[in-house]
C-alpha positions in Angstrom: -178.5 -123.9 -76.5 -182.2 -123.4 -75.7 -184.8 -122.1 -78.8 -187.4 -119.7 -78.5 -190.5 -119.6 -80.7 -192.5 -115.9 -81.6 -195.6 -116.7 -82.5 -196.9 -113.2 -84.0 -193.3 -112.3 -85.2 -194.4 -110.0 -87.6 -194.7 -106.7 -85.1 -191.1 -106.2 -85.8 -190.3 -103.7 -82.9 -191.8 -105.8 -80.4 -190.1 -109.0 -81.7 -186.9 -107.3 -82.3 -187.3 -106.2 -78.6 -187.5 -109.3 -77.1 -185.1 -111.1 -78.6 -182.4 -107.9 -78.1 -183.3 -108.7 -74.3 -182.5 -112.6 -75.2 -179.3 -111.5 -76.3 -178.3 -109.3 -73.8 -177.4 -112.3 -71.5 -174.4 -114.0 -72.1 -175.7 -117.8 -71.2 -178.1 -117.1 -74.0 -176.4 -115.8 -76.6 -176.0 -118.9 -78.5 -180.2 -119.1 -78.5 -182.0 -120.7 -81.4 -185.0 -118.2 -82.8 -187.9 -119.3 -84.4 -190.2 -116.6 -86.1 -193.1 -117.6 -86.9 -196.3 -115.5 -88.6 -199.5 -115.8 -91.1 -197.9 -112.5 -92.8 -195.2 -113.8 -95.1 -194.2 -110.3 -96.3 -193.4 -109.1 -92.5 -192.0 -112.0 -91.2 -189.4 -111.9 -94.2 -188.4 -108.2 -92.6 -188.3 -109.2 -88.8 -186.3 -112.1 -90.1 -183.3 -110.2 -91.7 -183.2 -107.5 -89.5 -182.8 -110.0 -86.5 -180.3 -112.2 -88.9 -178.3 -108.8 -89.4 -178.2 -107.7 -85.4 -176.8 -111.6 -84.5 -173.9 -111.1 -87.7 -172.8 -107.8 -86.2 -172.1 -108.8 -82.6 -171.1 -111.7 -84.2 -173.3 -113.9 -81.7 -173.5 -118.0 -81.7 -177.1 -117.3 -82.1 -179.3 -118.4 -84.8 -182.8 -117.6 -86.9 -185.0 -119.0 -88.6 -188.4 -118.4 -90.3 -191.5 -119.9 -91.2 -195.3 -119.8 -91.8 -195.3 -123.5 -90.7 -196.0 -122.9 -86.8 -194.9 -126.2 -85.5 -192.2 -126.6 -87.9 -191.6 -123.0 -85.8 -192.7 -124.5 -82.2 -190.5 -128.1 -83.1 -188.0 -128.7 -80.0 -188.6 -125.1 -78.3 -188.3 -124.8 -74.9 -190.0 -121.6 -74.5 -192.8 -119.8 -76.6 -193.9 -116.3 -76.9 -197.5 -115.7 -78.1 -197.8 -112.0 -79.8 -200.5 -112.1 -82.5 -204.0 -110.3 -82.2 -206.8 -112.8 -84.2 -208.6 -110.7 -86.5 -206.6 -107.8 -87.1 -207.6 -104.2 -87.4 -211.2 -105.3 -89.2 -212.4 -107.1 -86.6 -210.8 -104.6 -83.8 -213.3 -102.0 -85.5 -216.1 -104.3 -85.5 -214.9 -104.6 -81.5 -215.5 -101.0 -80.9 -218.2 -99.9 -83.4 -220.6 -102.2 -82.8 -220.9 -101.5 -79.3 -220.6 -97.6 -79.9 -224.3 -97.9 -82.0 -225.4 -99.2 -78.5 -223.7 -96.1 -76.5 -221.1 -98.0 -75.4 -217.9 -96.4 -75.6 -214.4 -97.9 -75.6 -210.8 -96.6 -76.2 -209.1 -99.5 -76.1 -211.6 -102.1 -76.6 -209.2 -105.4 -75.8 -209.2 -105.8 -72.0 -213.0 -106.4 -70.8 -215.8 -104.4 -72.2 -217.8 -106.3 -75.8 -214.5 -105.3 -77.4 -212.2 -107.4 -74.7 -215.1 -110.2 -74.7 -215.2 -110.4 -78.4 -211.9 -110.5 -78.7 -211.6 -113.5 -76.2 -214.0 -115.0 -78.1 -211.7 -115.3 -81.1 -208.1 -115.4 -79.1 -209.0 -118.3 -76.8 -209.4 -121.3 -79.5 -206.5 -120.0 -81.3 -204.6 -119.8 -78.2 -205.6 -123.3 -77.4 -204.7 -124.2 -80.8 -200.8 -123.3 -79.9 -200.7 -124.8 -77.0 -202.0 -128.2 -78.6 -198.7 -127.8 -81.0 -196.5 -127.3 -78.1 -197.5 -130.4 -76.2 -197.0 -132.0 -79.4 -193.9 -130.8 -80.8 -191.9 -128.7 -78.7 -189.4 -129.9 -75.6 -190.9 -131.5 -72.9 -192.2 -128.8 -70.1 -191.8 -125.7 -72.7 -192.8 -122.5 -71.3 -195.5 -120.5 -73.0 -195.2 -116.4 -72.1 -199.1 -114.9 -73.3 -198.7 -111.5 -74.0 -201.8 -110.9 -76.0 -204.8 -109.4 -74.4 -207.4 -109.6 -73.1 -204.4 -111.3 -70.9 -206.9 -112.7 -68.2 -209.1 -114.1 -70.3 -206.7 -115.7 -72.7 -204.3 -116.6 -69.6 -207.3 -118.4 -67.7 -208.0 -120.9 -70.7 -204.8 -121.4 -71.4 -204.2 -122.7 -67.7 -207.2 -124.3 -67.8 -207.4 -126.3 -70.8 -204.3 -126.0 -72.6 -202.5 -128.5 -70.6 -198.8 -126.5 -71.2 -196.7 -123.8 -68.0 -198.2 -120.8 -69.0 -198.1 -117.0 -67.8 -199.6 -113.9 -68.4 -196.9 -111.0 -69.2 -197.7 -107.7 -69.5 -195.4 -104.4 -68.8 -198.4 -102.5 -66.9 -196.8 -102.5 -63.9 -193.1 -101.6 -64.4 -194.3 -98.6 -66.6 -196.2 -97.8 -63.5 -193.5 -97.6 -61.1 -191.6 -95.2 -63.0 -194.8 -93.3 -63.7 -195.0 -93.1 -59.7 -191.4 -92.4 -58.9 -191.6 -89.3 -61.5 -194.7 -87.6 -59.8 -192.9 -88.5 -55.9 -189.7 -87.1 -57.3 -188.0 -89.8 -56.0 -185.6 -92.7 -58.2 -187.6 -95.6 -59.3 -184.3 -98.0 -58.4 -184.8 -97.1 -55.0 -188.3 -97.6 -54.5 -189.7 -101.3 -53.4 -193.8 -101.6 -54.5 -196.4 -103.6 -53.5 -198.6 -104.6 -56.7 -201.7 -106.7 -56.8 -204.8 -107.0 -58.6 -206.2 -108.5 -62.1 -204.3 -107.2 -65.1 -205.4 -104.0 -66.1 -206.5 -102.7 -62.5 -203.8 -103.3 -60.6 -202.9 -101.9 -57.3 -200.2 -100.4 -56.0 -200.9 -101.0 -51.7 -197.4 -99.8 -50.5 -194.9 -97.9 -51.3 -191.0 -97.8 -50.1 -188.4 -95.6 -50.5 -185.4 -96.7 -49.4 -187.6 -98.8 -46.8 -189.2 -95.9 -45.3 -192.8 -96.4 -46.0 -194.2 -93.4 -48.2 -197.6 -94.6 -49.3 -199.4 -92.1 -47.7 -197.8 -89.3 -49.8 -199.4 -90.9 -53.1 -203.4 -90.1 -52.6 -201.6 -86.1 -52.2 -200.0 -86.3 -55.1 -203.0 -86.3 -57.7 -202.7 -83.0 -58.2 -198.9 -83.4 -59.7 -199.6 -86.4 -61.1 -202.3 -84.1 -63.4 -199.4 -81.4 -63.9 -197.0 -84.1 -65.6 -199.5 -86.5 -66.9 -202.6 -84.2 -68.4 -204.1 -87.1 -69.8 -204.1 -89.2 -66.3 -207.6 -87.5 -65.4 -209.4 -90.6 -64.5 -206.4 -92.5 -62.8 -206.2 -89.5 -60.6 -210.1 -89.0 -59.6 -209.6 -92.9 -58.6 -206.7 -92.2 -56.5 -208.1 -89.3 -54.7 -211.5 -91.2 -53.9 -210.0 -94.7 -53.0 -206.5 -93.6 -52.0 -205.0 -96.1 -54.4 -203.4 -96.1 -58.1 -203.7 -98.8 -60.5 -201.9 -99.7 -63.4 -202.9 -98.6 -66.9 -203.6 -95.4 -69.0 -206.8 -93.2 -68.1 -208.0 -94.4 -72.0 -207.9 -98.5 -70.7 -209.1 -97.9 -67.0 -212.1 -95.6 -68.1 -213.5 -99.0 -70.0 -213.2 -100.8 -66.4 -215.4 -99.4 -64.5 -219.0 -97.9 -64.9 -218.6 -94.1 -64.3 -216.0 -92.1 -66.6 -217.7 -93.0 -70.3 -221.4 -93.7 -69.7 -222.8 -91.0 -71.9 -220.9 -88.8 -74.6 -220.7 -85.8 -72.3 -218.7 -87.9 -69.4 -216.3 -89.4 -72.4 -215.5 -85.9 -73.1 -215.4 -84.4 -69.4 -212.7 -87.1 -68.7 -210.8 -87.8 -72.2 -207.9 -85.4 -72.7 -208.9 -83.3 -76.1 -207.8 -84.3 -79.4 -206.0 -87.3 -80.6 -205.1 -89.4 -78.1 -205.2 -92.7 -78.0 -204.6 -93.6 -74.3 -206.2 -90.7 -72.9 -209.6 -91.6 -73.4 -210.5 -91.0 -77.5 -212.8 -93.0 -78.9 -211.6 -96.2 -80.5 -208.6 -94.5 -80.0 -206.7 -97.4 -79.9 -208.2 -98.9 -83.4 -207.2 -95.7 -84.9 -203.9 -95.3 -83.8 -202.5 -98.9 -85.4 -204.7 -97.8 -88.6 -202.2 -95.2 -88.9 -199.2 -96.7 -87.9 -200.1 -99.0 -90.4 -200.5 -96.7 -93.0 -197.0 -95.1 -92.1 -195.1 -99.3 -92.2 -196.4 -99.0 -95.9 -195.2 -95.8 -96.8 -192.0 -96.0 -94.9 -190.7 -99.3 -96.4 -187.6 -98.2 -97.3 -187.0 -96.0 -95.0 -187.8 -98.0 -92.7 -185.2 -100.3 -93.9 -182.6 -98.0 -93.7 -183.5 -97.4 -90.3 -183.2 -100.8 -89.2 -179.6 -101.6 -90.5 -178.8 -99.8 -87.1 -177.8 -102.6 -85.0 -179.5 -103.2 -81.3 -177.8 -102.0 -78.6 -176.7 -105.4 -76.5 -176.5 -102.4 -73.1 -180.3 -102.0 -73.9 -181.8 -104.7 -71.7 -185.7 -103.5 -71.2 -187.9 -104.0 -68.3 -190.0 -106.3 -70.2 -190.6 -109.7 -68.0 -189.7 -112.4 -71.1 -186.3 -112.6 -71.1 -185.2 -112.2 -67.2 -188.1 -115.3 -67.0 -186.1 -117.5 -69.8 -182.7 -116.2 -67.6 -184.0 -117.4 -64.1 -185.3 -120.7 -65.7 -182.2 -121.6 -67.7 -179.4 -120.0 -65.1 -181.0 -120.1 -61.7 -180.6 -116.3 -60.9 -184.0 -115.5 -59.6 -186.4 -113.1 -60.7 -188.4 -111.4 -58.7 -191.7 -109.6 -61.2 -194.9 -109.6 -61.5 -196.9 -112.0 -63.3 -200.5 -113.1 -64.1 -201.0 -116.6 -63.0 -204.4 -118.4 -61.3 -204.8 -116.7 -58.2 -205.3 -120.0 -55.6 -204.8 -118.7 -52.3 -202.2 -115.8 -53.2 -204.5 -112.8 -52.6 -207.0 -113.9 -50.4 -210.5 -111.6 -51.1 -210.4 -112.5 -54.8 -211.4 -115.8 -56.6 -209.2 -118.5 -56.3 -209.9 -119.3 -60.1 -209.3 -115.6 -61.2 -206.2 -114.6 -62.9 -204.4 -112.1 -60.8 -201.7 -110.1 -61.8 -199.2 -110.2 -58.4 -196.0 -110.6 -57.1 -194.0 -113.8 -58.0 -190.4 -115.0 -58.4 -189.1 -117.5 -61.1 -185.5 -119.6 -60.8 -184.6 -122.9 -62.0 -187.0 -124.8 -60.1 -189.7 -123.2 -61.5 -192.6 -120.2 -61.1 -193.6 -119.3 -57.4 -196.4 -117.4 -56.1 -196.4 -116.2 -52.5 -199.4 -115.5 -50.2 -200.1 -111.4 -51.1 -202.9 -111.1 -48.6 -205.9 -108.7 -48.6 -206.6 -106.7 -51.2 -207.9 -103.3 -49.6 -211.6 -104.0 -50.0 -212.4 -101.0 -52.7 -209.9 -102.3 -54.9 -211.2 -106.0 -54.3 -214.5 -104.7 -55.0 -213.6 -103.6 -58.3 -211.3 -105.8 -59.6 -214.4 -108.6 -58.6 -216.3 -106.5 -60.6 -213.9 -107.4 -63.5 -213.6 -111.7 -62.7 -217.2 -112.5 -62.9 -217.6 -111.7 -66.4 -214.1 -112.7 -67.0 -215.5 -116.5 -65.9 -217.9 -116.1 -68.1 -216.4 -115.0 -71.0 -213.6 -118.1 -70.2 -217.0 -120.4 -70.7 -218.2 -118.9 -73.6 -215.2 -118.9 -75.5 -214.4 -122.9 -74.7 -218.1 -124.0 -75.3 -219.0 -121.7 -77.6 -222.3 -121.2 -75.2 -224.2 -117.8 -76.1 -226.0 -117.9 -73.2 -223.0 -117.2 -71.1 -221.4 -115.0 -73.5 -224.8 -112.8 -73.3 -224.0 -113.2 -69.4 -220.5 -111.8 -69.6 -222.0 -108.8 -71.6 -224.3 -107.9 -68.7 -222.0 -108.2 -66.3 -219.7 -105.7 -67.9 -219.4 -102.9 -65.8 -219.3 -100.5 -68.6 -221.8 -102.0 -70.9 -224.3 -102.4 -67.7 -223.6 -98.8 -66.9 -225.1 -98.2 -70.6 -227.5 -100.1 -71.7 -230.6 -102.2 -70.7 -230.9 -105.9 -71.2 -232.3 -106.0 -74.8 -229.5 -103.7 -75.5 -227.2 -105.6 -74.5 -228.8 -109.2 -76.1 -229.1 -107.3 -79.4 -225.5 -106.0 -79.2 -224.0 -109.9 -78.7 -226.3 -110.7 -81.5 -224.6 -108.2 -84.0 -221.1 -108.6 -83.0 -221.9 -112.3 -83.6 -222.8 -112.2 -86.9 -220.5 -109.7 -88.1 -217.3 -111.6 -86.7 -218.8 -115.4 -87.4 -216.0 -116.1 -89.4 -213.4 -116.1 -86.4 -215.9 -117.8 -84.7 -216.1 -121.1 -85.3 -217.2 -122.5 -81.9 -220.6 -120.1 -82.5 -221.5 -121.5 -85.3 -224.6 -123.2 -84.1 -225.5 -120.1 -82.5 -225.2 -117.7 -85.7 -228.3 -118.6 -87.7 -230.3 -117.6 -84.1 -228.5 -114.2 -84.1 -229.4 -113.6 -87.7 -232.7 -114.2 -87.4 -233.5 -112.2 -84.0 -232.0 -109.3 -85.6 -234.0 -109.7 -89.0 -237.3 -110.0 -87.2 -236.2 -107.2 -84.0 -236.4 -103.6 -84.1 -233.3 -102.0 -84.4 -232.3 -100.8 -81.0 -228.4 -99.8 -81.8 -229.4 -96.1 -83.1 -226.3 -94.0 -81.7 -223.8 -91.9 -83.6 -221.2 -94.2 -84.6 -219.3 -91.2 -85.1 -219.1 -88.5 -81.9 -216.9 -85.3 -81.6 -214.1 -87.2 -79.1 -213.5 -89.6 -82.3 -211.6 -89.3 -85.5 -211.1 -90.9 -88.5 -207.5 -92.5 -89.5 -205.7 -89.7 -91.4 -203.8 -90.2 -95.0 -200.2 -89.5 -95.3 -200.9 -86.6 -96.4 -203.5 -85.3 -94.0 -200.6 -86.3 -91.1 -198.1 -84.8 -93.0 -199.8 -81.6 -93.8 -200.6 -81.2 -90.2 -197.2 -81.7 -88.8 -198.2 -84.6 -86.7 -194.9 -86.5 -85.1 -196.6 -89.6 -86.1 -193.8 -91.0 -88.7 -191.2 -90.4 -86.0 -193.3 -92.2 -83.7 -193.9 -95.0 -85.4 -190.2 -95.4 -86.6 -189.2 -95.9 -83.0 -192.0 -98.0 -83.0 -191.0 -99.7 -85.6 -187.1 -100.0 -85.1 -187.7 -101.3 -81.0 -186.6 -97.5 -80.0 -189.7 -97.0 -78.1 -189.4 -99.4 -75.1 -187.7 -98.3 -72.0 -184.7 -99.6 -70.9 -184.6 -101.7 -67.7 
């Protein structure tokens, strides 16, 4: 028997999700499962609807769970990290803020202030959990980060929190399928060739049943527009660098310093309407404010829902469980991981964390040599570590000079605004977010005070046409919105491709 802590149970698809792909193996059927979240209310769901899958497949399997973290983390051998620090009022002070400054983010977690800021706050908590798992749980335990912004959080963990850690994310295996779909050819016989930092990932070669087909992808933008109307920015990068990177249009948009410098190119390159990965502002905030709003309303629905049990067929593509497989059985994995770059792919940082190809069996996580990045995706994914580094500081020292620093070298934010900008923007989000911030907190008075005594300098619409404001039950239901059925997949672990 091995036991497996959930940090950040309380997002009951995604933790019903993961451990359905626990229990599809047979060696790990008899796991132990330790929930563990702030929110006793959810945690109480997550729990019985988990209790009730194990009692109908009548598995050996166990759960338990507890607001006491290490009583969750006691003994485990591996640990899952799912919580977002903050929650939605903070994730709106991520991307509002900024906005009053003209910079404008969909997402707001990756890089970009919202991605910094949130670092800020997720990287002593992080550090926090993996001081209770040197502590209390089984010698050499295993901690899978899936919380963003991934490199950020990732490259403190490795470097100060003393436990095996990786980055997980499902960027790339969505990806795939994405590019099998618009080839027309079947993702299970395709081989790819990923590298990169998580979030702009490349895909450098393609094979179909190893006959090289790389050079039909920069010719498929076009098709990949037809099937995917909201993909306009990844296919303007793939016709001008020949390459395509991991990552909605809405996420890859914040990346770089072109698509959503002023409110006309947000527009020009966001698909219309709603639409939260296809470039609407704070689209991201706004979707979770109404799925949210629809957990509330849906409660007992939502409970009826869930007595369906999980599908033990339904293994998804999602790297956790085929890691805790190759660890605990041997059979190797092969996947793609985000770990400290050393010499894997040679024209990026060796202290970056990279998202590339790796393999995992009992012995352990290995990383073979990738090679060269081609040098325009080097060039931007650089563009992305620098601040990253930064960021890393800031968020162990609690030095605002070097959080200031990663702000400039934002690609977006540079692309925006001008250095008092920028120093006046770190200084608000600062102060509004202090609370989470405890390593600032000899910096806060300093921030207060420059913005008392400055002239205001964050004077844009908060507000602008390509975003909207959360909608009530009613407004959603009045306007025939597939929301609720959305958010019940969501909800019930429907959503997630199977493997």
């Amino acid at each position: 028997m091995i036991k497996v802590a959930f940090i950040g149970a309380g997002g009951i698809g995604w933790t019903r999700t993961l451990v359905r792909d626990i229990l599809t193996v047979p060696e790990l059927r008899d796991t132990e499962i330790a929930l563990t979240d702030i929110d006793a209310d959810r945690l109480a769901v997550v729990e019985r609807v988990i209790r009730r899958d194990i009692d109908h497949h009548k598995l050996p399997a166990a759960v338990a769970a507890t607001t006491d973290r290490r009583a969750a983390l006691k003994d485990a051998d591996f640990v899952i990290n799912a919580v977002r620090v903050g929650g939605m009022d903070l994730w709106r002070h991520d991307v509002e803020i900024p906005l009053k400054y003209g910079v404008d983010q969909c997402i707001g977690d990756t890089l970009g202030p919202g991605g910094i800021m949130n670092g800020m706050r997720s990287v002593p908590v992080t550090l926090e959990f993996c001081r209770d798992i040197r502590e209390v749980a089984a010698p050499g335990a295993w901690f899978l980060n899936y919380v963003n912004p991934m490199s950020i959080v990732t490259w403190a963990a490795l470097q100060e929190g003393g436990v095996n850690t990786l980055g997980l994310c499902h960027g790339v295996q969505h990806t795939c399928r994405l590019i099998a779909d618009v080839l027309g050819l079947p993702v299970n016989e395709m081989d790819f060739t990923v590298g990169g930092v998580n979030h702009m990932t490349w895909f450098t070669r393609l094979l179909h049943r190893g006959r090289d087909v790389t050079a039909r992808l920069p010719d498929a933008a076009d098709t990949l527009l037809e099937k995917y109307p909201a993909e306009r920015v990844r296919a303007d990068l793939l016709r001008r660098t020949g390459y395509f990177m991991t990552e909605s249009s809405g996420f890859t948009a914040e990346l770089v310093p072109w698509y959503r410098k002023r409110p006309a190119d947000v527009q020009r390159w966001s698909l219309p309407g709603r639409s939260h990965h296809g470039g609407e502002t704070a689209g991201g905030w706004r979707f979770n404010m109404e799925k949210d709003t629809w957990f509330r309303h849906l409660a007992a629905e939502l409970d009826t829902a869930l007595e369906q049990p999980i599908d033990l067929d339904g293994r998804t593509y999602e790297h956790a469980s085929y890691i805790i497989e190759a660890l605990v059985t041997g059979r190797t994995y092969h996947g793609w991981f985000n770990v400290r770059n050393g010499p894997a792919i040679t024209n990026l940082p060796a202290d970056a964390i990279v998202e590339t190809p790796a393999f995992v069996n009992r012995e352990g996580v290995h990383v073979p040599a990738f090679g060269a990045l081609p040098d325009v995706c080097a060039g931007l994914c650089a563009a992305m570590v620098s601040p990253q580094r930064l960021a890393v500081t800031a968020a162990l020292t609690g030095d605002v000079d070097s959080l200031r620093q990663a702000m400039l070298l934002d690609p977006l934010t540079a692309a925006v605004c001008g250095t008092s900008e920028i120093e006046q923007m770190t200084d608000a989000l600062l102060v509004a977010q202090a609370d989470y911030l405890p390593r600032f907190a000899e910096a806060i008075p300093g921030a207060k005070a420059r913005l008392a005594a400055g002239e205001p300098l964050g004077n844009c619409d908060p507000w602008p046409p390509t975003r909207y404001v959360p909608r009530s039950i009613e407004e959603m239901t009045a306007e025939g919105n597939d929301l609720r059925d959305i958010c019940l997949s969501i909800f019930t672990g429907q959503h997630v491709r199977a493997q």
